[in-house]
Steps between C-alpha positions, in 0.01 A plus 500: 500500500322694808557360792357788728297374810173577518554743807769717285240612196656254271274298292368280809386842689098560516425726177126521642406915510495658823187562522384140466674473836249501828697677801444347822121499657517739796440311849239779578150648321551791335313789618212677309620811353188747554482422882769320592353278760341177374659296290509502132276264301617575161752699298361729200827594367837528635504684849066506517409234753169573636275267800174426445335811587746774343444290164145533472523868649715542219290302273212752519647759559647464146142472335375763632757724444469461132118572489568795683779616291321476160184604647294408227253276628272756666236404814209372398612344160428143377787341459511137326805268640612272246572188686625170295598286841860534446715640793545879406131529458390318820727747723354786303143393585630433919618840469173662424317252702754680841433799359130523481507357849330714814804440706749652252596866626471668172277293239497460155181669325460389188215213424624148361365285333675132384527331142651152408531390107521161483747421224496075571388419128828653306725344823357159391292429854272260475096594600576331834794741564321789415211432662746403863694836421215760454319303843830597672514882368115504520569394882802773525269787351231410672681525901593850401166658498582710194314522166643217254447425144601151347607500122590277260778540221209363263289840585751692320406390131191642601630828586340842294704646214553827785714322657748555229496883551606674848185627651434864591752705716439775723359784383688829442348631837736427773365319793551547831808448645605177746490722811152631449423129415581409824393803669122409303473124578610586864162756528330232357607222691422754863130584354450105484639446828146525696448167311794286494767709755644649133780135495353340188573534169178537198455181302663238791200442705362154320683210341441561098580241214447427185171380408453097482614390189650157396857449651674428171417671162367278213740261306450654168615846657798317658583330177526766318749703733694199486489493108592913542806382710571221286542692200767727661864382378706602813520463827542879524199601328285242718626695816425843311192410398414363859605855631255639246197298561540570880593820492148589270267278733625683830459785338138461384417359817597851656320714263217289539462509863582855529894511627703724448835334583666169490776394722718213407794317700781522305803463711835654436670200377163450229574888416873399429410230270247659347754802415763279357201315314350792351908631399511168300143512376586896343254613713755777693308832442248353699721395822358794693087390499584163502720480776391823695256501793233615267402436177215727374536391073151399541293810551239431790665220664834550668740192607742529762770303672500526901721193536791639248755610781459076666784241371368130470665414797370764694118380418608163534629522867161712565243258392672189657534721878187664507285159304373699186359267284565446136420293163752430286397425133706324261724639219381523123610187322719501208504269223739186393815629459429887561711711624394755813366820477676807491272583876655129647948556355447849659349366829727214541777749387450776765368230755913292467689808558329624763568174699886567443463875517207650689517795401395471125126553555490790694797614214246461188264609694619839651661562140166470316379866324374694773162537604459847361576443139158505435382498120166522321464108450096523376543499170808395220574834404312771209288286274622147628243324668622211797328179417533335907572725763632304728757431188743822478656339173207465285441870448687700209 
């Protein structure tokens, strides 16, 4: 029989892991590593404690660094944010909102404009709740002063066969580079100077919305989404085919209205599970475009991902300092006795280790195939013709 004491590692001694141990809270702030005066507010990793200020320096500095690194969104350009309420989005649409700002030293140039799909039938929201949640984004879009554009889910059973096919690239002429881009829109902006003092931006002058239409779409439409969602058999495909339908109705809403980009707020930790989703979902030749800043599959209309380089937590501590406002919808349902999708086991997967080991995010992340593995994605290969774009597998 043991009879080891606890204190001696016998079979009475604390087996807990190291790690689960807390070492001893320090009887003074720590400092803020960036500039060393104030004290910290929060801890990003291990050894990055930042105040207040150095956070949010850092915090913009960040987006638009990676705008200017990719440099494709060029001055001048429409580009449609794709905003569903959540947190990644909301700090995506702040940062634009700072950066279109007159006090900001060195301005973004691009034109935004703001859409919102409302998905509340499939998430089983009553009329009331949809109607209380698109009052509340209505309200967000509205304080902006950007162009915005409601949808519904419904509106994409209405969509054009087109949609199906990746519209029309650029041409074989090359166009002009990003420097003369700038070098043009800054002429421009000095010749319309006499008028405005050259610090506006075309197409943000006048509040612009949809035209009046009724809030909710008709019941029959709604029904038979929900019948479309209904006769689905997993969980997975539900969350697929939710990716689809959006993914087709933002994009028709940009060709429509004449952008030529959409920007999305994918955070680093989405772009992780995403990765690990798509690995599962044999979907890895196409890790690059749909985990890269850009994604240009579809022809006229190029996606990209400013927010890809942000962790959760990061966004998180930003939008509770600095009181960014968001909507949180609720998840798909699943049915009796169903088991999760393959989008939820990988989510709740990545989401427990990281709490015990926080570097796993940034790990899948940074080991993802790199951005330059680029491919010709627009069509399944000689003679094979892709059935949904926005689904790599269903092509030959």
């Amino acid at each position: 029989m043991c009879e080891a004491a606890g204190d001696d590692g016998g079979c009475g001694a604390d087996t807990a892991p190291a790690r689960r141990r807390r070492a001893p809270g320090h009887s003074h702030p720590r400092p803020c590593v960036k500039c060393g005066q104030s004290s910290a507010a929060l801890v990003i990793r291990l050894g990055d404690a930042f105040c207040r200020g150095c956070f949010r320096e850092y915090f913009v500095h960040k987006f638009r660094a990676m705008l200017g690194k990719n440099r494709v969104i060029f001055p001048g350009e429409k580009v449609l944010l794709a905003l569903s309420g959540g947190a990644a989005s909301s700090a995506m649409l702040r940062q634009v909102q700072e950066g279109l700002s007159r006090e900001t030293a060195k301005r973004l140039r691009f034109v935004p404009g703001l859409i919102y799909v409302d998905e509340g039938a499939v998430r089983r929201q009553s009329p009331a709740q949809r109607e209380q949640s698109l009052a509340l984004m209505e309200t967000l879009l509205q304080a902006t002063g950007f162009p915005y554009h409601l949808a519904h889910l419904e509106q994409a059973l209405e969509l054009p066969a087109s949609i199906l096919r990746p519209g029309p690239g650029d041409s074989g002429e090359p166009g002009p580079s990003y420097k003369e881009a700038v070098e043009d829109f800054i002429q421009q902006q000095r010749q319309e100077g006499d008028r405005d003092g050259g610090t506006s931006l075309p197409g943000l002058g006048t509040q612009v919305g949809d035209p009046a239409a009724p809030r909710l779409p008709a019941a029959a439409r709604t029904q038979e989404l929900l019948r479309l969602f209904e006769a689905v058999e997993t969980s997975t495909a539900r969350e697929e085919l939710l990716q689809m339908l959006r993914t087709h109705l933002i994009l028709q809403t940009a060709r429509t209205r004449g952008y030529a980009k959409v920007m999305t707020g994918e955070s680093c930790t989405r772009v992780a599970i995403k990765l690990l989703t798509n690995l599962a979902l044999g979907r890895g030749a196409f890790l690059a475009v749909d985990t890269g800043f850009m994604d240009n599959r579809h022809g006229d209309v190029m996606v990209v991902r400013p927010m890809r380089e942000y962790m959760a937590k990061e966004i998180a501590f930003y939008n509770h300092f600095f009181d960014v406002p968001t909507v949180i919808a609720p998840p798909l349902p699943t049915k009796r006795r169903e088991k999760p999708s393959i989008h939820r086991l990988m989510e709740r997967f990545l989401l427990g280790l990281q709490e015990d080991f926080p570097s796993t995010i940034s790990t899948v992340y940074r080991g993802r195939v790199g951005p330059g593995a680029h491919a010709d994605h627009g069509g399944a290969g000689a003679g094979g013709r892709r059935v949904l774009p926005g689904c790599p597998g269903s092509g030959g």
